[in-house]
N, C-alpha and C positions, 0 to 999 in steps of 0.2 A: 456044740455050743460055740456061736463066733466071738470075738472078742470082748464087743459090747455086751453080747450076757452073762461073757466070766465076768467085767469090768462092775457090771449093777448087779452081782450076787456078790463079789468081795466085798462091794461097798456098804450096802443092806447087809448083810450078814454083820460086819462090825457095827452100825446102827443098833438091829436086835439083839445083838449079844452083849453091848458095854453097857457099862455100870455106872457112867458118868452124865450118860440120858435118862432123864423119867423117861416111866415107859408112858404115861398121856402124852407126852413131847416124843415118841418114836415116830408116833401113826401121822402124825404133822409135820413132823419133818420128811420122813420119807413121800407122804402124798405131795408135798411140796416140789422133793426132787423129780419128781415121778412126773406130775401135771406140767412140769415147766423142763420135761426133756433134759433132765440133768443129763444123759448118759446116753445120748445123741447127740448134744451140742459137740461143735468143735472147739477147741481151745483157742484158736483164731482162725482170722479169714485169710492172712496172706503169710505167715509167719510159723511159729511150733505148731505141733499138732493139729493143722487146719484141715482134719479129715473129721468126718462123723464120728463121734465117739471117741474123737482127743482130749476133751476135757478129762473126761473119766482117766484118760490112759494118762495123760501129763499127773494129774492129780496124783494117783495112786505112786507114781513116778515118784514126786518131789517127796511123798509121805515116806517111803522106803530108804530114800535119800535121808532125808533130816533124821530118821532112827538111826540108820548107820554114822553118819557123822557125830549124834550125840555118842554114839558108843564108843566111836573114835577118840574125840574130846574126853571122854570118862564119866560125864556127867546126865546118864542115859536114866541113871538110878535117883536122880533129884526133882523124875520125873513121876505125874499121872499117866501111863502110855495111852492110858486113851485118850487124855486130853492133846497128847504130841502128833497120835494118829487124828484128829480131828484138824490141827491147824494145819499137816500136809493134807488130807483130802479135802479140803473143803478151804484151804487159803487163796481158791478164786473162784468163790461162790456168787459172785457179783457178775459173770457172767453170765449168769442163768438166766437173762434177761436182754441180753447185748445180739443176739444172732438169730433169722429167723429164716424159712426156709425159701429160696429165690424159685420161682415158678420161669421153667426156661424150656419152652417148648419148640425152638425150631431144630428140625432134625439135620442129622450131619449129611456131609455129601456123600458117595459113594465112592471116591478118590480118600477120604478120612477114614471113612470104614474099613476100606482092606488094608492101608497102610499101619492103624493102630493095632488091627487083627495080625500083623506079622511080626508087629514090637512085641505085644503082646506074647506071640508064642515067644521072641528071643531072652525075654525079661520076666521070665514063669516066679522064678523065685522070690523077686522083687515085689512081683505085685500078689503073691501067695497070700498072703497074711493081710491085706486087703479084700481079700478075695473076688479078685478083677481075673477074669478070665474072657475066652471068645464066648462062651454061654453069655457074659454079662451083657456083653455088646447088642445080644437080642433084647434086654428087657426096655421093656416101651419107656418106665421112669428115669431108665440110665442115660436112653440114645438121644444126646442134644450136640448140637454143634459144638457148643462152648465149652462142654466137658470133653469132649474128644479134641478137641484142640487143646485143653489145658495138658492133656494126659500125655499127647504127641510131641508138647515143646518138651514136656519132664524130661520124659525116655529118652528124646534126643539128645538133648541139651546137657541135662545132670541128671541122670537118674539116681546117683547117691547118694543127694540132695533130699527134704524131706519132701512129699509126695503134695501133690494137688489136692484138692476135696476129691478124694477117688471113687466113691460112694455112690449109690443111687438118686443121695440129696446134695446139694448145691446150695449152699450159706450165702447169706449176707447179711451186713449190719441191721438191727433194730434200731429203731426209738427207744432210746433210753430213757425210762420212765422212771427213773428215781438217780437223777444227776449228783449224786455222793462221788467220792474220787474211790481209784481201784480197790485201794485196800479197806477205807471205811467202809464202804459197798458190804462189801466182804463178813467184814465182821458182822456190822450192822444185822444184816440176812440171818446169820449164825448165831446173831444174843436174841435175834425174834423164837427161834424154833428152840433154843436150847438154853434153860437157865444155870444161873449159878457157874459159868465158868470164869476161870481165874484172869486176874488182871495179865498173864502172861500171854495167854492166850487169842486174845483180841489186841495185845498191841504186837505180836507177833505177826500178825494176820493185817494188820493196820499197815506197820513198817515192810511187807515182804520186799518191796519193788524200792525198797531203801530210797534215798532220794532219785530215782527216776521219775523225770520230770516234775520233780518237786523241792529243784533245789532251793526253795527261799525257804522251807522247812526243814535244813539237817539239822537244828539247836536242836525243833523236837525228839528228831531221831537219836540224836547224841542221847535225851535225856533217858530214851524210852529203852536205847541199848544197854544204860549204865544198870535199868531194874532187872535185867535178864539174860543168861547166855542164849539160850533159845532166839529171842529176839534178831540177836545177829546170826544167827547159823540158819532158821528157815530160808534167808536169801541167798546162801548159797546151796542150797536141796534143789531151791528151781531152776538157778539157772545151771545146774548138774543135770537135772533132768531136758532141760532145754537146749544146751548146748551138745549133749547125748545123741541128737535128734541130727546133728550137723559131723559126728565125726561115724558111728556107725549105730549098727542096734546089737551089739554084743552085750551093752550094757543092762539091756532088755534081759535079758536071760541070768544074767549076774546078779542083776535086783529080787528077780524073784528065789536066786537061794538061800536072801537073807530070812532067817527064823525074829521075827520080828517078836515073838513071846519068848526070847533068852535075853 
């Protein structure tokens, strides 16, 4: 199982198992994530997790994040956990709609090919968990100029840097077809499939991206941070998981030993 299918069996799994979703509201939410590539999208095009299947991965990221920090703070216990696990996986749900797949058909030269096929062997472990290898280099979906050039400046350039769309698929921007900002987006999506959650919950989800690029809005924030500690601690889960991405992936492996049911 690669990444992506442990990434949409965590995520479904907590879906069908929590107590905080009807279960008429499971099969619609999930066909939702499902029909609209939750869990292939990347989390962006040129930024965090901008490979196939970083949304899922940053998500699950900041979700592990903001548990352990409420546990830090003490206040882990004044929570619903599934309502906490719901505003990290799912507080950029508004993406699901932003990325769509780029059709790049011309193939690389034969000077790209052997030189990415020797990074390639030098840099096995780098791109392991990617799973880019010289077998990849044969598949017809993968072989285009513009990914083997992306993949060629990485390795050379930064390879500890986070990765290109390394993937068989190639992003880029949609038409955004419901113009709400990040974080209303966001919730918005989440109060369609999912009823009854708490006023903390959607202004958590609201506020993540704090005043970024919204400075003529911090009154609100001020007012939305005074209803809840949550509120101000989701924004620092992402960018733990985001800035995670720029110092190494140790913390990859850290996250997953937290017991998120203690």
């Amino acid at each position: 199982m690669n990444y992506i299918e442990e990434n949409k069996k965590y995520i479904l799994d907590f879906i069908e198992w929590s107590e905080t979703i009807e279960d008429n509201e499971k099969k619609k939410f999930i066909k939702f994530l499902t029909d609209n590539e939750f869990f292939q999208l990347p989390a962006s095009i040129n930024h965090h997790s901008n490979y196939t299947g970083g949304l899922a991965d940053h998500s699950i990221k900041v979700e592990k994040n903001l548990i352990m920090l409420l546990k830090v703070y003490g206040i882990i216990d004044k929570y619903n956990i599934d309502f906490i696990r719901l505003i990290g996986l799912f507080h950029d749900l508004c993406k699901i709609d932003r990325y769509e797949i780029e059709v790049d058909n011309e193939e690389p030269t034969k000077k790209q090919y052997n030189y990415l096929k020797s990074l390639i062997a030098n840099n096995k472990e780098k791109l392991s968990e990617r799973n880019i290898n010289s077998e990849t280099l044969k598949l017809k979906t993968f072989k285009t100029k513009s990914r083997f050039s992306d993949l060629i400046s990485w390795l050379v350039d930064n390879p500890d840097s986070p990765p290109p769309a390394v993937s068989n698929i190639k992003w880029k921007y949609s038409k955004d077809s419901l113009p709400f900002g990040h974080g209303e987006k966001s919730a918005l999506f989440l109060q369609k499939y999912i009823s009854n959650l708490p006023d903390y919950v959607l202004l958590a989800i609201r506020w993540h991206m704090s005043t970024w690029k919204d400075g003529d809005k911090r009154k609100l924030l001020n007012k939305a941070r005074k209803q809840d500690p949550v509120i101000q601690i989701l924004p620092m889960a992402d960018q733990m998981a985001t800035i995670g991405e720029d110092i190494s992936e140790m913390d990859i492996n850290k996250l997953k030993e937290i017991n998120i049911n203690n």
